[in-house]
Every structure is written in structure tokens, then in C-alpha cells.
VMD Tcl script that draws the C-alpha trace (Angstrom):
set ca {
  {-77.98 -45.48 107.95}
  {-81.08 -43.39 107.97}
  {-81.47 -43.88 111.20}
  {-78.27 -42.88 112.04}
  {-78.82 -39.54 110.31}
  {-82.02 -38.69 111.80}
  {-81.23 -38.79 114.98}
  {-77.65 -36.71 114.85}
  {-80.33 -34.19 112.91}
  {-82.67 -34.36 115.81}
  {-79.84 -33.74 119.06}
  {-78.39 -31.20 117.17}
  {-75.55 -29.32 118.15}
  {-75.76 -30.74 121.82}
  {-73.70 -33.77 120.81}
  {-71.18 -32.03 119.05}
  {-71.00 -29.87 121.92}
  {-70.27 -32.77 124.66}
  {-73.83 -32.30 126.67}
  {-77.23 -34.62 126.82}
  {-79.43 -34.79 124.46}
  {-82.69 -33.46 124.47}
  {-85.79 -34.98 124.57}
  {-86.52 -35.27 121.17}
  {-84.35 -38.49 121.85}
  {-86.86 -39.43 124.34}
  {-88.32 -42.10 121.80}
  {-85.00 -44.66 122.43}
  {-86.03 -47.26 124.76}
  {-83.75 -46.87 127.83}
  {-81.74 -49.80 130.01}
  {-80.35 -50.48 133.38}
  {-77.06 -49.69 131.76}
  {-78.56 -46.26 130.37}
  {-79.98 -44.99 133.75}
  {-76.91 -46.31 135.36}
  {-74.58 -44.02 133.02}
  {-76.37 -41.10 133.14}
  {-76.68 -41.46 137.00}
  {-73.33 -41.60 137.60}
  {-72.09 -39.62 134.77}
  {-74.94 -36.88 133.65}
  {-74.94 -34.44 131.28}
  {-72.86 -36.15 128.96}
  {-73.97 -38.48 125.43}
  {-74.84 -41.65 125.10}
  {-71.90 -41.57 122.60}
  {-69.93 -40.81 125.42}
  {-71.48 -42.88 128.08}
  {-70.84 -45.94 125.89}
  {-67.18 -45.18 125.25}
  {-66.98 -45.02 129.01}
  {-67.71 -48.18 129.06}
  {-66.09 -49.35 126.37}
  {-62.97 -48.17 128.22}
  {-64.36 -50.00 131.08}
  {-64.05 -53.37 129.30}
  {-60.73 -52.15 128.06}
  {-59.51 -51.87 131.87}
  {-61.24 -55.20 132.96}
  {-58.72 -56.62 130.01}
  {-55.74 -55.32 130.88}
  {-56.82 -56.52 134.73}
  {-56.86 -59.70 133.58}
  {-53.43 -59.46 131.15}
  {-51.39 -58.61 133.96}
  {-52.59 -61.63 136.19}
  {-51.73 -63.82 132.64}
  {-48.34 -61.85 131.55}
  {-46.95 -62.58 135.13}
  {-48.05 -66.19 135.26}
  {-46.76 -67.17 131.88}
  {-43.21 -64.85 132.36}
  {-42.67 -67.17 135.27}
  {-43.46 -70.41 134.32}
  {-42.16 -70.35 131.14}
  {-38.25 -68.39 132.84}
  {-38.56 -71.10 135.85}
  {-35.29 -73.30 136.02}
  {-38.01 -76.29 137.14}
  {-38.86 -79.34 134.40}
  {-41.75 -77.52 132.95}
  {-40.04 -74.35 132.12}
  {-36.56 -73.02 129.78}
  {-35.00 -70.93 132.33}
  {-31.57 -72.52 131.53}
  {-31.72 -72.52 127.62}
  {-31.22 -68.72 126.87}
  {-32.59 -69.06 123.13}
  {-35.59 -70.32 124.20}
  {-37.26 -66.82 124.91}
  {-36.41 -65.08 121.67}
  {-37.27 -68.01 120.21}
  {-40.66 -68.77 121.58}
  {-41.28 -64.30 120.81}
  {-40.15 -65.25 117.08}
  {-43.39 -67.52 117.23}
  {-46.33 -64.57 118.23}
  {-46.37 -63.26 114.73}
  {-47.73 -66.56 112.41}
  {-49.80 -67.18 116.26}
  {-51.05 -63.83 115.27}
  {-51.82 -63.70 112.12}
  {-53.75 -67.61 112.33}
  {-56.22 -64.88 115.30}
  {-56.13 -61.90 112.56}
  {-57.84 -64.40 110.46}
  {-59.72 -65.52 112.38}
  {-61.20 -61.98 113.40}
  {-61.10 -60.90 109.53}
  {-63.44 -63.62 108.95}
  {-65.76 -63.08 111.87}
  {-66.17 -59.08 111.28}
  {-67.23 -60.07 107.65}
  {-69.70 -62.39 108.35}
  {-71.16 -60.75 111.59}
  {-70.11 -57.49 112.20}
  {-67.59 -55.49 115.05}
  {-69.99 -56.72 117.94}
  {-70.37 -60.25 117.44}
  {-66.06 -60.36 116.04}
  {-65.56 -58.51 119.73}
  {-67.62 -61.17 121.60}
  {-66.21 -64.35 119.87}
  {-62.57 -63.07 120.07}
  {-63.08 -62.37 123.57}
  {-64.75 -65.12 124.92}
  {-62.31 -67.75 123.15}
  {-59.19 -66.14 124.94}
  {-61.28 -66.44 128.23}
  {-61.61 -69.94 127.28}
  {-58.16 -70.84 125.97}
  {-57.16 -69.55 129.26}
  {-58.97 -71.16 131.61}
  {-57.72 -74.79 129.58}
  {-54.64 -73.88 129.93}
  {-54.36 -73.34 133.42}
  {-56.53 -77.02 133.76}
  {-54.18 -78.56 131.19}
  {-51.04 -77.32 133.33}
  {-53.01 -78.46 136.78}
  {-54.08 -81.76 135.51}
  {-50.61 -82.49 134.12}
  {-48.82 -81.59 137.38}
  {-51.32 -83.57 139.92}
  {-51.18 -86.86 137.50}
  {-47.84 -86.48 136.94}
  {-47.46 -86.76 133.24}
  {-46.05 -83.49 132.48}
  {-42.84 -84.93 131.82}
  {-43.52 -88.67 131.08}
  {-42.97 -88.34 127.17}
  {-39.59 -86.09 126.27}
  {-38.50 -85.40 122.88}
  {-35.17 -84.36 121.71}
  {-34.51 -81.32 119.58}
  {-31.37 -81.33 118.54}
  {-30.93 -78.00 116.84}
  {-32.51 -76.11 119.83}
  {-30.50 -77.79 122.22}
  {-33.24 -78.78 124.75}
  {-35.53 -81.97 125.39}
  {-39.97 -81.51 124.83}
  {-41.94 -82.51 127.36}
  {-46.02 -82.48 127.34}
  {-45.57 -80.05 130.23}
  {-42.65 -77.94 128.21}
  {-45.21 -77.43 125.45}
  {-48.12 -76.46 126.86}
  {-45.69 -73.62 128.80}
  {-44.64 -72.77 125.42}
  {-48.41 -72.32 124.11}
  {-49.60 -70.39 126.82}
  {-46.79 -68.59 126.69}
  {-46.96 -67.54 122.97}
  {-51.15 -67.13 123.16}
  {-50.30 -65.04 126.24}
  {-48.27 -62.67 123.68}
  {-50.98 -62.94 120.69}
  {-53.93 -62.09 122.11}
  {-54.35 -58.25 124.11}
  {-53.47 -56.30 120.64}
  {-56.38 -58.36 119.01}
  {-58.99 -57.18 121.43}
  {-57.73 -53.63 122.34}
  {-57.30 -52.46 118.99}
  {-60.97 -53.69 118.46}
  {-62.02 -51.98 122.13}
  {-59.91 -48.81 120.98}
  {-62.02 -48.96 117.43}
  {-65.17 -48.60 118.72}
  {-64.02 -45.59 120.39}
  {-62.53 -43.78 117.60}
  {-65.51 -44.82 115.71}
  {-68.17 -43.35 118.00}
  {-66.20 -40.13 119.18}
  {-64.85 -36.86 116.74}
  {-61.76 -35.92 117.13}
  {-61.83 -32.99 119.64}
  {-63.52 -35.09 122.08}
  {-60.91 -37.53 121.37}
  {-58.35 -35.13 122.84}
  {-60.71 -34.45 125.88}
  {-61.65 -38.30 126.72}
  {-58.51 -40.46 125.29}
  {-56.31 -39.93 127.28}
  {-58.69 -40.42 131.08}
  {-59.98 -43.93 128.85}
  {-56.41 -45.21 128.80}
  {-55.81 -44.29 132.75}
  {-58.29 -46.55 133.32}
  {-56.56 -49.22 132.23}
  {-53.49 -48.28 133.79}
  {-55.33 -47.88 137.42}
  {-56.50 -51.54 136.83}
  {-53.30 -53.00 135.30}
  {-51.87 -51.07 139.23}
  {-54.18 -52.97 141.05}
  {-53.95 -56.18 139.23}
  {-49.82 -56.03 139.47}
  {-50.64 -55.28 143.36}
  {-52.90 -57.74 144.12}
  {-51.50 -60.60 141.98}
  {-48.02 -60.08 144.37}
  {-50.10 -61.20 147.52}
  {-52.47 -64.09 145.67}
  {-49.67 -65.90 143.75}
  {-48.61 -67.75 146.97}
  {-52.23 -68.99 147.79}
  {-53.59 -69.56 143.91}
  {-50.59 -70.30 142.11}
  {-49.24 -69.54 138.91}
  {-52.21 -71.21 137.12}
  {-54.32 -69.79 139.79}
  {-53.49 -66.28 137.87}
  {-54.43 -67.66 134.64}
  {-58.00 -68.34 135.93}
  {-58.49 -64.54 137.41}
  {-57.18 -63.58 133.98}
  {-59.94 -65.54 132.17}
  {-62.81 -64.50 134.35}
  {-61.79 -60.69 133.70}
  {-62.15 -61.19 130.16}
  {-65.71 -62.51 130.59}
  {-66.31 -59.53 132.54}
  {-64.54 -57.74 129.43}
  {-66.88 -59.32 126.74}
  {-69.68 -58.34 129.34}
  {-69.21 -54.44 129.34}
  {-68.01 -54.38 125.67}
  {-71.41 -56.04 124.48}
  {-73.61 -53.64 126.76}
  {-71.25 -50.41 124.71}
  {-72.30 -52.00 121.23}
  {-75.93 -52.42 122.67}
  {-76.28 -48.43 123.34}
  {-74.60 -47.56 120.18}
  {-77.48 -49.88 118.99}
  {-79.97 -48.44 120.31}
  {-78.97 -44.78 120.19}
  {-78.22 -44.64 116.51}
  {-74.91 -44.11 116.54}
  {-73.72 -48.12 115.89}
  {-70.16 -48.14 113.84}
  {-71.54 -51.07 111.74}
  {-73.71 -49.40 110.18}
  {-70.48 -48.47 108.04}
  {-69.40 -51.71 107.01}
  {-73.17 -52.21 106.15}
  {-72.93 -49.75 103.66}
  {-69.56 -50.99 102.43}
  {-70.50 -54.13 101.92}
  {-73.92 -53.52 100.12}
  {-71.16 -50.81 97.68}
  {-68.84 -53.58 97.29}
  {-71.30 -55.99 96.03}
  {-72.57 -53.68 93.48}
  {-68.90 -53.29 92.61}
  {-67.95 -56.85 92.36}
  {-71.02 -57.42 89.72}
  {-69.95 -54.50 87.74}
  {-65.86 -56.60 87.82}
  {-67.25 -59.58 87.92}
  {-64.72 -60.97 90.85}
  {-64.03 -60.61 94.50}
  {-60.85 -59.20 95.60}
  {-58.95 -61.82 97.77}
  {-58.13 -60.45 101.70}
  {-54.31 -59.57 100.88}
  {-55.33 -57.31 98.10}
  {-57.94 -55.42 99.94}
  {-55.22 -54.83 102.95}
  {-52.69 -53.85 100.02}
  {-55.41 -51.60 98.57}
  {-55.89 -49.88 101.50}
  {-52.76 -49.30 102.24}
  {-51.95 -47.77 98.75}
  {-54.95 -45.37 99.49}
  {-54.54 -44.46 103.14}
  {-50.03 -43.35 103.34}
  {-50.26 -42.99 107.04}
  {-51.59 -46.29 107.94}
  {-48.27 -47.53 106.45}
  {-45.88 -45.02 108.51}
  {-47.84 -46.33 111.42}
  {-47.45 -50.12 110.55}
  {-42.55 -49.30 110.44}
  {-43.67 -46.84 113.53}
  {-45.37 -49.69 115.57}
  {-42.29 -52.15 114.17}
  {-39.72 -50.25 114.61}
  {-40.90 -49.34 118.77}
  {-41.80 -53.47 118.98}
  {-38.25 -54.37 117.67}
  {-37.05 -51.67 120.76}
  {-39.69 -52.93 123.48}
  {-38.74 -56.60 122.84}
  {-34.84 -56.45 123.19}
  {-35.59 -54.21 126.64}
  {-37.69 -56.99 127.38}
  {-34.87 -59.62 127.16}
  {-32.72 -57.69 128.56}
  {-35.08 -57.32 131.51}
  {-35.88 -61.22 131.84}
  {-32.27 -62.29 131.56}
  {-31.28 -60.27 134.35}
  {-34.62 -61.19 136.46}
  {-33.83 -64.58 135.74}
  {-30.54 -64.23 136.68}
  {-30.86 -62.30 140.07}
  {-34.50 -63.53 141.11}
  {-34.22 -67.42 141.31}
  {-37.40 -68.41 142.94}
  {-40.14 -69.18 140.16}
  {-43.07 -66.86 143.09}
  {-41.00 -64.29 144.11}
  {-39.74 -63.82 140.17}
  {-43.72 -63.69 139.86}
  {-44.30 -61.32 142.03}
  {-41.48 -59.03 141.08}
  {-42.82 -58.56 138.15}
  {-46.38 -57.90 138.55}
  {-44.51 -54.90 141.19}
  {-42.84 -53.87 138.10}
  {-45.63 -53.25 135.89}
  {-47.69 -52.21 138.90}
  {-45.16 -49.05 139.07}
  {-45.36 -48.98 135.24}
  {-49.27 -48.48 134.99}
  {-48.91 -46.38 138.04}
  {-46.82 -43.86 136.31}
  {-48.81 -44.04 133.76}
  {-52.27 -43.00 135.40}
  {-50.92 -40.22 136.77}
  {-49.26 -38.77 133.60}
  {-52.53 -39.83 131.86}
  {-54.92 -38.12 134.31}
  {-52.76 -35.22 135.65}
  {-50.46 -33.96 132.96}
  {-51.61 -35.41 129.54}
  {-54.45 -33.69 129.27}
  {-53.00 -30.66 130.04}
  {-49.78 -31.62 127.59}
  {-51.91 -32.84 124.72}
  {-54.17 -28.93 124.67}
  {-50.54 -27.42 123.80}
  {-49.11 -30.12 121.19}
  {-50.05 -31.34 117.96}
  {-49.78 -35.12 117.72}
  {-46.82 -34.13 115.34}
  {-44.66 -32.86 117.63}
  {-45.84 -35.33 120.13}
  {-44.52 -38.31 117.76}
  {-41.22 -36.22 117.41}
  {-40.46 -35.73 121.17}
  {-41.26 -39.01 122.11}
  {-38.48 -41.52 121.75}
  {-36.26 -39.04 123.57}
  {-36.40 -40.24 126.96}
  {-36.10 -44.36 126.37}
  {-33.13 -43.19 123.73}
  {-31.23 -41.23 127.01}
  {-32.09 -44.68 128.80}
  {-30.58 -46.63 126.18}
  {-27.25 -45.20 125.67}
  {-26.89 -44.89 129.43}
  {-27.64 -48.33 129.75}
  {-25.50 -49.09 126.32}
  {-22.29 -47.83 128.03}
  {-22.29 -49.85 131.25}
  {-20.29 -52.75 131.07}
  {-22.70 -54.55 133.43}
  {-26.01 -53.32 134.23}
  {-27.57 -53.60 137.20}
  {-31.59 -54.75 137.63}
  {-32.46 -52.11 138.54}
  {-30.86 -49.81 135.50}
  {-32.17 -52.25 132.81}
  {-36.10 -52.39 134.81}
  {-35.45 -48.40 134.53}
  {-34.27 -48.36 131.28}
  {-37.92 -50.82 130.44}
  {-39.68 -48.93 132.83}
  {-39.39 -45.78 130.60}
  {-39.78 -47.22 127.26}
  {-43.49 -48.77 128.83}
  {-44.66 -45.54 130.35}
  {-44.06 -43.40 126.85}
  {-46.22 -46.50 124.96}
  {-48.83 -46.75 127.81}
  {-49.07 -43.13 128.22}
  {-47.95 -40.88 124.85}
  {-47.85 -43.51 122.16}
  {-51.26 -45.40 122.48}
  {-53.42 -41.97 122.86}
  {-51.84 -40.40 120.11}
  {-51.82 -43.74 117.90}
  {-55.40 -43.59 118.56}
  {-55.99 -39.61 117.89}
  {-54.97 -40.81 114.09}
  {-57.31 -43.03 113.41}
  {-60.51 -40.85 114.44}
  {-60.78 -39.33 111.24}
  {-59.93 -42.21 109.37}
  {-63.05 -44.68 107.18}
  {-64.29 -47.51 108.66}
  {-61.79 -49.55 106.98}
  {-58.75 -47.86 108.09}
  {-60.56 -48.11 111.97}
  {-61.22 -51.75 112.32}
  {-59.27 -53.61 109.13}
  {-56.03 -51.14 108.67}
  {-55.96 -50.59 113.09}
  {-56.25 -54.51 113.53}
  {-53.58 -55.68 110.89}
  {-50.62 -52.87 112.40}
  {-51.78 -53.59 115.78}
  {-51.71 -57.62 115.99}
  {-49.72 -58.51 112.99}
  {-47.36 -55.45 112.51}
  {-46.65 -55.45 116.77}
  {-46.16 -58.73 116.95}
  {-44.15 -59.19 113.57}
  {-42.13 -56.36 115.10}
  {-41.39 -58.50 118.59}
  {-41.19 -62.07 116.44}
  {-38.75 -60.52 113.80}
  {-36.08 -58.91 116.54}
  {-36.82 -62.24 118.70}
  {-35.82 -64.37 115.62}
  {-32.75 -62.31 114.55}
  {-31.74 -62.76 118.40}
  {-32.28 -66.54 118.24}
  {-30.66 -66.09 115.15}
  {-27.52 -64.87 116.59}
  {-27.79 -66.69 120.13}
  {-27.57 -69.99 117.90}
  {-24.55 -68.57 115.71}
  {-22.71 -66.91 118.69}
  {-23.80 -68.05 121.93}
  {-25.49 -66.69 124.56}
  {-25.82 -63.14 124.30}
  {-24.68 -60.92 127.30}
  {-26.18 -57.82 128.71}
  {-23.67 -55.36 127.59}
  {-24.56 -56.71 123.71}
  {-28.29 -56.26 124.07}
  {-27.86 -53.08 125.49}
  {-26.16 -51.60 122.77}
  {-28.54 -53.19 120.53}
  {-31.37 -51.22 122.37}
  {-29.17 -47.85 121.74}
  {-29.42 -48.78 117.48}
  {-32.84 -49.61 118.03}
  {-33.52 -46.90 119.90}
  {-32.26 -44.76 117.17}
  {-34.36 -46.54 114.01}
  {-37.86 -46.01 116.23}
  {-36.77 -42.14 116.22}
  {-36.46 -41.90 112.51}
  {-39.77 -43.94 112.01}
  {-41.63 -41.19 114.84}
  {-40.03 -38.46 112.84}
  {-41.27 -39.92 109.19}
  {-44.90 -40.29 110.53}
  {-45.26 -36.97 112.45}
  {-44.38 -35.28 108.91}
  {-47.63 -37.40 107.51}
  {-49.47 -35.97 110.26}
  {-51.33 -32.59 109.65}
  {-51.33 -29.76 112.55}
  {-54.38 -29.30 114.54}
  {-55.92 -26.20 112.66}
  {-56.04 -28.58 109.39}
  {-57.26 -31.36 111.00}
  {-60.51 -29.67 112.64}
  {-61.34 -28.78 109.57}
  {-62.51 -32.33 108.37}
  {-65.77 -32.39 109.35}
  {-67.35 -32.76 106.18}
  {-69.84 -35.93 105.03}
  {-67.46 -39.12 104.19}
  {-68.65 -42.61 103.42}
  {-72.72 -41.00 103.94}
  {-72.12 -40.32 107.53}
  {-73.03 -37.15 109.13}
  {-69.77 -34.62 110.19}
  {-70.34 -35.58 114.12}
  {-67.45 -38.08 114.37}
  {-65.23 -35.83 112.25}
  {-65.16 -38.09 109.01}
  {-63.94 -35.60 106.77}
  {-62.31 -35.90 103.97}
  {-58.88 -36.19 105.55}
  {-55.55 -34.99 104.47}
  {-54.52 -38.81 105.73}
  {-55.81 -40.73 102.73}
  {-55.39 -39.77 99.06}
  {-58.22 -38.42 97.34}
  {-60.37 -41.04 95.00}
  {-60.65 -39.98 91.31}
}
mol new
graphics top color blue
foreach p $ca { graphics top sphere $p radius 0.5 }
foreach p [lrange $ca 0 end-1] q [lrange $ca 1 end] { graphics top cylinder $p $q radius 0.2 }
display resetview
């Protein structure tokens, strides 16, 4: 922690300020990855330089997602013996799974950023998708060129539909597929917001989250044209190597923050060494629920955020059966289906570059996040009830009606999400961030998909026209959760003002003590 200290004392105000250091910092030993940064980016901090790349690894995920999301939307919608294109519950169904999926990988992180800290959690978590992956694209293979995949079937009689061997590993891959990209961008995002204060935040979020879009563009492109020559597992494969490059560039960021004095575990150091002293003084360990309870009791917003993130889930995942039912419906072919879709979300991340690089910048210098939060929902709530009064919507006006509700999260809600937890402790960062972004987003999309199961299984298949209107009501409850939060949220004149010492660390990342957490007696 001393470390730490020092050298913020010795750069001065030229890190606050956004320009190198000087060469009192000469002493840190310097890397390829150092010269390469300040090469191509100069005059800016090695705080800065290793967010950049941070946000590097971030796009080389989302690269890889798209090439994974498109594979496992279209073999687990094909009409074929490995997929449940004709048993409508099956989607909702198989959503209704992410959540206890998700919370089995929360643990699993919770457990390894105890033991060894954000890096090592970031590596692990990383490098086991890559793997899980690249088996299940051999599994699938293996299974269709020995012709086993359906040798074995097992009848479920409440869901209506025989188990294969090649049924279930479609349904694994399929719910992993879902799990896993909260779990590593909300740690990618972390580092960020643990590294950066909250002006340059405002400056640098929203350019780190076009690069992910730009990739996510190129990825929908190219995986349009390679899906004919690679195959559907093919795209699982290219989506497992980009996370390797992913865990690459993230490891090389937590490296420089290393080196540089300026590592976020050197928080969680100093936690842990306080909560020892604390547990001899009790005399027992608080179990992981009541910590998250805890923290939640002391930090109010974290909570808005976790109904916020629900409530836009429990939206995004009716739109998103909406969207697939009609795909399925009008797109037959498992490829083309395939490659319609990557198109889709190539437009989507399109969109969202520009807005993210052209006018967000320029939108975010005139708004608090407040009113940000309160303006939001309005466009995907026009789309809604437009869509809501059609008795049969097109494609094209449910993919628009998707399309819009994916450009506000890509663009509005993930930079301002992330603006809220800059000033936030280290707990809030990586613990609180991790448990609303994996376990509240995906309890969000498993709840709605089980209540639509729920209701599929009661009623029958549900038509268009019904989930439309369902997308108007929730719609409607994501507005009132945007509208509860911004009132949590303070205006930007109070929030630059937190730049005082919190939890020992020097005022450079903005750790004050923030109006967003209750005050410790």
C-alpha cells in the first residue's frame, strides 16, 4: 500500500491531470507492452495505458461472444435432431436455467478472488470458458462424425420432448453460452473503474466500450461469410481462441498496474489483513451470503442497481423471444438463420460505436448520470407499445423493436452503470459489480424465461401479439426501476467532490467518501 502512495506522491498532479508522468517514475522497470503503449498512445498514464488495454481484452471478448451467441442461437433453434426448434418452451426454458448456471461460476469466482486475488480470478475464469468452449465444439463434432448424437433418447414427459446425447450437449452450450460474458466483463469493467477517477471515467468510458462494439461489428460481419466453410462449431472454436487472446491482454493490464503502483489488489490486501483482525476480536467468520447482505445494507445504490439490471433483463429477454420465434419462424435454414443474426448484432454494435464515439461523449459533458438513467427507457418503451398494438408483427418490427432496446444497453446503460461504481470501495467494485452483473442479469433473464415456460406449459404456445404486450408492461416496470435509481444518484457538482482518502488510498481514483454508501459509525 505504501508503495502505492509513494508513487501517486511522486507524479503528482500530472496523473490527476491525464498527462505522463515524469521522470521521477523513471525507477519502474519498463516492458514491450510499456514502450508499445506509450508509442502508440503518448502523453497519457500508465493508469490509462493499461485501461486501454484492459478495454482491449474486453473487445477481443465480445469478438469472440458474437462468433459463440450465433453458433449456439442456431443450433440450439434448428428444426434438425440435435436442436428444439419445434418445441416452443424449450427456449424460455433452457433461459430459466442461466441463473443457478450462474451462480455455480459466481462461486466459483468468489472463491478464486479470495484465495488469489482479481488477476489470477480474471485468468482462471477466462481461460476455463476458452476451454469449455473449445470441448464443446469437439464434443458436438465427435458426436456428429460417429454418429451417436442421437443413439440414446430419453423421454420427458412433462416437457414434451425426447433427450438425446446430442440434445444435451446443445442445451449446455447453449446455457454456458448465456452464463459466462457478464462474469468476465464485469471483472474487465472492474479493473477499470478501479484504476481510473471518475472524471476520466467520463472522458475514456464511453471510447472503451466502442471498442467492443467495433469488434462485436466485425465479428457479426465476418462470422456471416465463415459459417458456411467452418460450421457452426467452427464458430465456437474462433470464440475460444479470442478469449485466450482475452486472458492474454487482460494479464499484461494487471502486470502494469503491478508494476506501476497503481494494482487494485492492493485493496483487498488491506481488507483482508482488517478483516482478520476483526474476526479475532468476534471470534467467527462471516459466511459469503452475509457479507453480500452486509454490503448491501451499507452501500443503497448497489441494491437499486441489482431491480435496475432485473427489471431491463426481464425486458431484454421477452424481446429476445420474441425475436427468435419470429427468426425461427421466417428463417428456416439452420446457416442462413446463423448468419442473420450475426448481421443483426453486427448493425447493433455498429450503432453503437458510432453513438459511443461520436455523440456520447459529447451527450455525457451535458448530463448527469441521473438524468441519463431517467431518459433512457424512453425509446425501447415507444418500440414496445408500437410493437404491442400490431396484431402481427413483422421481422423486421420486432428485430427493430430488439434492435433499440440493445443499442440503449450497449451504448447508455453499460457506461453509465459503470460511471457508478468508480467511486465505490473495493468491495462494491469487484464483489457487489460481480453478484448484480452475473447473478442479478441472469436471474433477471431465468426468472421472465421461467414465468414464460411457466405459462407456455399452462396455456400453450405463446403468440407474438402476447409477448409483445408483455414487452409494453415490462417496458414500463424497467422505467420505474431507472427512475428509483437516478434519485440515489447524486448530480455531478456533489460527486466531484469525493476525492477524499477512503479505505487508505490516496484521492487519485476519486475514493471519497461517497454520498452512495451510508456512513460507518
Amino acid at each position: 500500500m505504501a508503495s502505492r502512495i509513494r508513487g501517486q506522491v511522486d507524479v503528482g498532479t500530472t496523473l490527476h491531470l491525464g498527462v505522463a508522468p515524469s521522470a521521477s517514475a523513471s525507477d519502474v522497470p519498463l516492458t514491450f507492452a510499456d514502450a508499445a503503449m506509450r508509442r502508440v498512445l503518448p502523453g497519457l498514464t500508465p493508469a490509462l495505458h493499461a485501461s486501454v488495454l484492459m478495454a482491449l481484452s474486453m473487445a477481443s471478448h465480445f469478438f469472440g461472444y458474437e462468433f459463440a451467441r450465433s453458433s449456439n442461437l442456431s443450433s440450439f433453434t434448428s428444426k434438425g435432431t440435435s436442436g428444439f426448434g419445434s418445441d416452443p418452451g424449450a427456449f424460455p426454458l433452457a433461459m430459466a436455467c442461466v441463473s443457478p448456471f450462474s451462480v455455480l461460476l459466481l462461486l466459483g469466482y468468489g472463491r478464486e478472488l479470495d484465495l488469489h486475488g482479481p488477476r489470477t480470478a480474471l485468468r482462471k475464469t477466462t481461460l476455463f470458458c476458452s476451454a469449455a468452449l473449445s470441448a464443446t465444439a469437439l464434443l458436438s463434432s465427435a458426436m456428429e462424425r460417429l454418429g451417436v448424437g442421437s443413439s440414446v433418447k430419453v423421454r420427458l414427459p412433462i416437457l414434451g420432448y425426447d433427450l438425446t446425447p446430442a440434445r444435451a450437449v446443445v442445451w449446455a452450450s447453449f446455457v454456458f453460452q448465456n452464463s459466462y460474458a457478464h462474469l468476465l466483463y464485469a471483472q474487465q469493467w472492474s479493473f477499470i473503474g478501479s484504476i481510473l477517477t471518475s472524471e476520466e471515467g467520463a472522458t475514456w468510458f464511453a471510447s472503451f466500450a466502442g471498442l467492443s462494439s467495433i469488434s462485436s461489428t466485425i465479428a457479426g460481419t465476418m462470422l456471416s461469410r465463415w459459417v458456411e466453410t467452418i460450421g457452426l462449431n467452427g464458430l465456437l472454436v474462433v470464440a475460444s481462441l479470442g478469449l485466450i487472446v482475452t486472458a492474454v491482454l487482460a494479464d499484461v493490464a494487471y502486470d502494469m498496474s503491478e508494476r506501476h503502483g497503481f494494482d487494485p489488489a492492493e485493496e483487498i490486501r488491506k481488507k483482508e489483513a482488517s478483516k482478520k483482525e476483526s474476526i479475532g476480536e468476534a471470534g467467527k467468520e462471516k459466511g459469503k451470503v452475509q457479507e453480500a447482505v452486509d454490503l448491501f445494507r451499507r452501500v443503497p445504490i448497489l441494491g437499486a442497481l441489482f431491480w435496475e439490471v432485473i427489471s431491463f433483463q426481464s425486458l431484454s429477454t421477452i424481446l429476445n423471444v420474441c425475436f427468435v420465434t419470429r427468426l425461427k419462424e421466417v428463417v428456416t435454414d439452420d446457416a442462413l438463420r446463423a448468419a442473420w443474426t450475426g448481421k443483426f448484432y453486427s448493425y447493433v454494435n455498429g450503432a453503437s460505436g458510432l453513438l459511443q464515439f461520436l455523440i456520447l461523449p459529447l451527450f455525457m459533458s451535458y448530463f448527469d448520470p441521473s438524468w441519463v438513467y431517467r431518459l433512457m427507457p424512453l425509446a425501447p418503451f415507444v418500440c414496445t407499445f408500437w410493437t404491442a398494438f400490431q396484431d402481427n408483427p413483422s421481422l423486421y418490427l420486432v428485430a427493430f423493436s430488439f434492435f433499440a432496446a440493445k443499442v440503449i444497453d450497449y451504448t447508455l446503460r453499460n457506461v453509465v452503470n459503470e460511471m457508478i461504481y468508480v467511486p465505490l470501495d473495493f468491495d462494491s467494485r469487484y464483489k457487489g459489480k460481480e453478484i448484480i452483473g452475473v447473478f442479478g442479469s441472469r436471474f433477471g433473464k431465468s426468472g421472465m424465461s421461467l414465468l414464460l415456460s411457466g405459462l407456455t406449459y399452462m396455456f400453450g404456445s405463446f403468440g407474438i401479439q402476447e409477448l409483445a404486450r408483455l414487452t409494453a408492461v415490462a417496458s414500463t416496470g424497467w422505467w420505474a426501476c431507472t427512475y428509483r435509481l437516478s434519485n440515489l444518484i447524486p448530480n455531478r457538482s456533489k460527486g466531484s467532490g469525493a476525492k477524499k482518502k477512503k479505505d487508505g488510498i490516496a484521492g487519485r481514483r476519486g475514493r471519497g467518501a461517497s454520498p452512495l454508501s451510508k456512513k460507518q459509525k
